[in-house]
N, C-alpha and C positions, 0 to 999 in steps of 0.2 A: 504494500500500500504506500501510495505517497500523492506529493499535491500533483493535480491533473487541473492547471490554468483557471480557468473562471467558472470550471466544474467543482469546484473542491477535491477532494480527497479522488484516488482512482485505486484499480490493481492493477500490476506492473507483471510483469514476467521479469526473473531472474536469470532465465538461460534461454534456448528457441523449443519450441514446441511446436510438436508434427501434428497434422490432419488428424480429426476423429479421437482426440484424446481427452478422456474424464479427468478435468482436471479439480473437481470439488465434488461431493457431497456432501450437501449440508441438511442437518434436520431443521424439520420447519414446525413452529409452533401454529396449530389447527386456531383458526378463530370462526366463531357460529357469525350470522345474517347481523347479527342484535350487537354485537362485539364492531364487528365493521364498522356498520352505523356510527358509531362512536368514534374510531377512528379517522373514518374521513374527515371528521372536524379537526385532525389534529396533524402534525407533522410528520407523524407517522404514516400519513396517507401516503407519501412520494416513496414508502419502503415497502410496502405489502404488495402482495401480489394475489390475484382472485384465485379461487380455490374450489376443488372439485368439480364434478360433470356440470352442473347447473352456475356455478361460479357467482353462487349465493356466498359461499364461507367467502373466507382470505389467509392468509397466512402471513408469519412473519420467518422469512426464513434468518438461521443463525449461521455463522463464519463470515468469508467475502462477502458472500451474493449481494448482500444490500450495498455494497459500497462500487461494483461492475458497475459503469456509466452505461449511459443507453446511444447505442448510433446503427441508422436503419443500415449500415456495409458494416452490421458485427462482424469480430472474429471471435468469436463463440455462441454457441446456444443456450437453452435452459429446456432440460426435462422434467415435468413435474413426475415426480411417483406416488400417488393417491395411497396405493396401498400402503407403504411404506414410510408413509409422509417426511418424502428425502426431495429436493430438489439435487440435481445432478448440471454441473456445465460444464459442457464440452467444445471443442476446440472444431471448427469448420474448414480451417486454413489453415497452413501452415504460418508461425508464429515467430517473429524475431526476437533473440531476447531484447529487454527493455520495453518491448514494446506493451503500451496499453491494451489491456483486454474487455472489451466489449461485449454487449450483448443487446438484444433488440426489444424494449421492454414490451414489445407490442406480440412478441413470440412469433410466431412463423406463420399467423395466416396473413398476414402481408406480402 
């Protein structure tokens, strides 16, 4: 992690990273429809991410993942795992070190 310009804080690679690699799992703490609600009034809104099939709940995942900036040409993705309640993010492209690691907060139906 370090400062990423007028984005604040980022995650950074330390060495280069190949195509197709897990580079996180992180657990996510489950939040219910009523929990949300609550959240979106607060700062915590720009951290969570909607949760399960109907994408009623939200989640708050723990490790990196809330600090990956968001830019629609990621170099990495995000898997939710419902069963598991893990998000996983993995690498699309091959990865320079130093280079900032991104992810598309909008997910992949874009």
């Amino acid at each position: 992690m370090a400062p990423s310009g007028d984005k604040g804080r980022g995650v950074f690679t330390s060495s280069a990273i190949d195509k197709d690699v897990v580079i996180e799992i992180a657990p996510v703490i489950v939040m219910n429809a009523e929990d949300r609600a609550l959240l979106d009034q607060t700062l915590l809104h720009d951290y969570i991410f909607e949760w399960g099939g109907q994408k009623k709940q939200c989640c708050m995942a723990l490790g990196y993942v809330p600090v990956y900036n968001h830019s629609y040409g990621s170099n990495c993705e995000y898997e939710m795992d419902y069963d598991n309640d893990l998000i996983r993010i993995k690498t699309v492209r091959y990865i320079r070190e130093g280079e900032e690691l991104f992810i598309n907060y909008n997910g992949l139906d874009l």
